[in-house]
C-alpha positions in Angstrom: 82.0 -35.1 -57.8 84.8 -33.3 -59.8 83.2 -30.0 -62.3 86.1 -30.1 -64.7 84.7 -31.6 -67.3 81.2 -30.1 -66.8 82.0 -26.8 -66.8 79.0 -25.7 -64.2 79.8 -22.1 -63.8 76.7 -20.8 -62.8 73.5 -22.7 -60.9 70.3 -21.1 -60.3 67.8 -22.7 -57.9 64.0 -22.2 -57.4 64.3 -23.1 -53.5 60.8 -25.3 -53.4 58.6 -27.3 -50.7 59.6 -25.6 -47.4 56.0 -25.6 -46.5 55.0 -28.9 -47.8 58.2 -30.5 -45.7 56.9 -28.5 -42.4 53.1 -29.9 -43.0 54.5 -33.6 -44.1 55.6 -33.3 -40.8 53.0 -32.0 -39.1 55.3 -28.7 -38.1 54.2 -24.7 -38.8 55.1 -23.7 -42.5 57.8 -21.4 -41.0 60.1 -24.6 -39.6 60.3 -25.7 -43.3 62.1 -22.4 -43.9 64.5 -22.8 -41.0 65.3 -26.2 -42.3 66.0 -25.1 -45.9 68.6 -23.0 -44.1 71.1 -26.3 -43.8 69.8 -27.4 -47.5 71.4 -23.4 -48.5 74.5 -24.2 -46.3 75.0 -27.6 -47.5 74.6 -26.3 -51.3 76.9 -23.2 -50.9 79.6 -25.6 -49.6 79.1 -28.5 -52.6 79.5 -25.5 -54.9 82.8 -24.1 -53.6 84.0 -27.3 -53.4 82.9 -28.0 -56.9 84.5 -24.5 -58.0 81.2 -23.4 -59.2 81.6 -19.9 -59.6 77.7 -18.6 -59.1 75.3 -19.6 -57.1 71.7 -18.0 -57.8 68.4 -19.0 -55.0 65.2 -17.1 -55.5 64.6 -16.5 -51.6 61.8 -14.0 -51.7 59.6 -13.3 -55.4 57.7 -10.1 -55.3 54.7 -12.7 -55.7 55.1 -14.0 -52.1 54.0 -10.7 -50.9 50.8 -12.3 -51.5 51.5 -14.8 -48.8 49.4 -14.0 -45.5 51.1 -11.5 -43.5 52.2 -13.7 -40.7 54.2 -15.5 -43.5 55.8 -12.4 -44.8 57.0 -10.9 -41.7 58.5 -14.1 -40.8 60.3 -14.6 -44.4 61.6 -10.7 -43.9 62.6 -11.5 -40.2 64.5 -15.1 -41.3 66.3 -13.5 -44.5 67.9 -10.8 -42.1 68.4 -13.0 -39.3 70.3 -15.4 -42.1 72.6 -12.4 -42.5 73.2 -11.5 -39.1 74.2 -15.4 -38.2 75.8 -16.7 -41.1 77.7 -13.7 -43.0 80.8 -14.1 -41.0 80.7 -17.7 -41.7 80.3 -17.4 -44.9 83.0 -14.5 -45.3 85.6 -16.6 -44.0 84.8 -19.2 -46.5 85.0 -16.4 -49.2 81.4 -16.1 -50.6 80.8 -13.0 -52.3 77.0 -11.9 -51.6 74.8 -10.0 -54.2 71.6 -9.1 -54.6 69.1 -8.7 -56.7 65.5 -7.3 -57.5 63.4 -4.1 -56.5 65.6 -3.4 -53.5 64.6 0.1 -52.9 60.8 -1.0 -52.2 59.1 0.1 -49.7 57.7 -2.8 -48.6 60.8 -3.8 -47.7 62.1 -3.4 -43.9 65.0 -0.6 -43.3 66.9 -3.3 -41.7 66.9 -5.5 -44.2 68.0 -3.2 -47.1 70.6 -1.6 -44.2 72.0 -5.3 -44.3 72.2 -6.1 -47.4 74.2 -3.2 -48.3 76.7 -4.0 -45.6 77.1 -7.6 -46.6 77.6 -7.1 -50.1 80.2 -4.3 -49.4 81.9 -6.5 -46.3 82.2 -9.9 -48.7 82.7 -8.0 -52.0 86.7 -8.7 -52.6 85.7 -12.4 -51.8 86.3 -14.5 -54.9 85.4 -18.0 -54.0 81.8 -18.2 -54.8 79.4 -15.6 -56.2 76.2 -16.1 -54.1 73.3 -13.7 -55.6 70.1 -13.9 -53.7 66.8 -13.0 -55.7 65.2 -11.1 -53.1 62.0 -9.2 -53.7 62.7 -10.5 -57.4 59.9 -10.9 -60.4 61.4 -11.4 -64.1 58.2 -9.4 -65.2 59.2 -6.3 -62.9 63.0 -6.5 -63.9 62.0 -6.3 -67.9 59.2 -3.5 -67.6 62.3 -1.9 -65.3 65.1 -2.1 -67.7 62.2 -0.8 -71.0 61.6 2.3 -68.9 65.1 3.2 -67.7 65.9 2.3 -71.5 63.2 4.9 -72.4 64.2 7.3 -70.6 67.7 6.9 -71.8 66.8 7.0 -75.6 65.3 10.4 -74.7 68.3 11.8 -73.6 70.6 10.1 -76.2 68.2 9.6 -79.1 69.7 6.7 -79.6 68.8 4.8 -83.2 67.2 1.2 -83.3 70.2 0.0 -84.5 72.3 1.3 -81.5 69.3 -0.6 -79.2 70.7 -4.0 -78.9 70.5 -6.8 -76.8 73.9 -6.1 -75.3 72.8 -2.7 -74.7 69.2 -3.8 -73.3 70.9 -6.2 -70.8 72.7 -3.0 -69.3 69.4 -1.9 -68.1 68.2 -4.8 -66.1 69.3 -5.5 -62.5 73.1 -5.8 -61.9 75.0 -7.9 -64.5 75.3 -11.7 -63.9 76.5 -14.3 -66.1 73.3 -16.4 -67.2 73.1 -19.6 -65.7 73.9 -22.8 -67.1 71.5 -24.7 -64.8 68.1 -24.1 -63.4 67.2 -26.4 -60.6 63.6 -26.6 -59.3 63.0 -28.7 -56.3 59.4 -30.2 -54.7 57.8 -31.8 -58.3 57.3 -28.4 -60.0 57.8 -27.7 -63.1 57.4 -24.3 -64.3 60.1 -21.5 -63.7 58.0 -18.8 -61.8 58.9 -15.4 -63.0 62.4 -15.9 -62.3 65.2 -15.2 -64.5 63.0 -15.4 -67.8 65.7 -13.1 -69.8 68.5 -14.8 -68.5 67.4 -18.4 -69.0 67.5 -18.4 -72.9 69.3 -21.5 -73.2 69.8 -22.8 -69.5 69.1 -26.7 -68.9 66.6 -26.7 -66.7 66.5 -29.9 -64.0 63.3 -30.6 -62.2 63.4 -33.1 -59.0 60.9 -34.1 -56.5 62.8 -33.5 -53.3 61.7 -31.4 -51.1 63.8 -28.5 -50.5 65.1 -28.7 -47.2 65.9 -32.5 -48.1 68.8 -31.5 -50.8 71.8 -32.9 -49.8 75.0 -33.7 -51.4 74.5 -36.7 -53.4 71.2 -35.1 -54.5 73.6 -32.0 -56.0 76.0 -34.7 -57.5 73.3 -36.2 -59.7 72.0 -32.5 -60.8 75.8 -31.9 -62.1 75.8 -35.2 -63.6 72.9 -34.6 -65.3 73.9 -31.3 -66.6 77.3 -33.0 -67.6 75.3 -35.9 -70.0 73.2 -32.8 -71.7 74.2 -31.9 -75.3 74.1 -28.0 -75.2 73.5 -27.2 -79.7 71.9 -23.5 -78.6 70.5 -23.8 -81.4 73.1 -25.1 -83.8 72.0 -28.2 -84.6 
């Protein structure tokens, strides 16, 4: 599948129905996330190949702290181990790794924010793919974020309404990314989750039923077709 004519530049993906493919298959819940591994391996490749330039997966929402505990401590474990295995790999292929959310909480395991740090600082001159994982991400937390830190910085600055723009807001939520053009939501589900609600203004949004750690390549071509066969007016017409 050739992007030149589609322009994809950035795709954002709710990563849905790791637990429903472990339990169609009679497995634990965690064996659906080890298998949405490939699906992210398999998707990072299409996209360089496809010279799409960002790549956005929600892999942990501040929601799924709500998951039992067992759960949790296995997603925190797998996201690390993901970096330990993989960020070679993926630093020879030249993927840039970002993160974003509420990094600095508490919650989250020493290791993991020790890691994330180092992989962002080993693969940051890497220009083939920008690969931004929404970890410990809520949209709800990022805006109530950016308001206060705005706040605070009007009461330094006394800044004027008219100086308070949506340019100047976006500098107060979590590190600058372009907005996406796509949003694709696997497992049937169609609602976006508290993720990127600022950001997805006028994204096309995609909703298939495949199961997550079932995406494949031909699945991805037919999301980009898609995208390419959408009339984007943002309001124009």
């Amino acid at each position: 599948m050739n992007n030149k004519e589609a322009s994809l530049k950035h795709l954002a993906i709710i990563m849905d129905g790791n637990g429903r493919w472990a339990l169609n298959k009679e497995l634990p819940r965690t064996s659906g996330h080890a298998e949405g591994e490939h699906s992210l391996s398999r998707t990072i490749d299409w996209a360089i190949s496809n010279k799409i330039k960002w790549l956005t997966v929600y892999a942990f929402s501040t929601e799924n702290w709500l998951r039992s505990s067992d759960e949790v401590d296995y997603l925190m474990f797998f996201n690390r181990d993901i970096l330990i295995r993989r960020r070679d790999e993926f630093n020879d292929k030249g993927v840039k790794f970002r993160f974003l959310g509420n990094l600095n909480d508490e919650k989250i395991p020493d290791e993991n924010k020790i890691l994330m740090k180092e992989t962002e600082e080993i693969t940051k001159n890497n220009s083939n793919l920008n690969l931004v994982f929404a970890f410990n991400y809520g949209s709800h937390n990022e805006i109530h974020s950016a308001i206060m830190k705005l706040h605070n910085n009007n009461l330094e600055k006394m800044l004027s309404l008219e100086e308070i723009t949506d340019s100047f807001y976006s500098n107060f939520q979590y590190p600058d990314i372009p907005f996406p053009d796509v949003l694709l939501r696997t497992a049937g589900e169609e609602r976006i989750s508290n993720f990127l609600l600022y950001q997805l203004a006028y994204t096309e949004l995609i909703f298939i039923d495949t199961l997550w750690p079932d995406v494949n390549q031909d699945i991805l071509d037919n999301v980009l077709l898609e995208f390419k066969s959408r009339n984007r007016t943002y309001g124009k017409n």
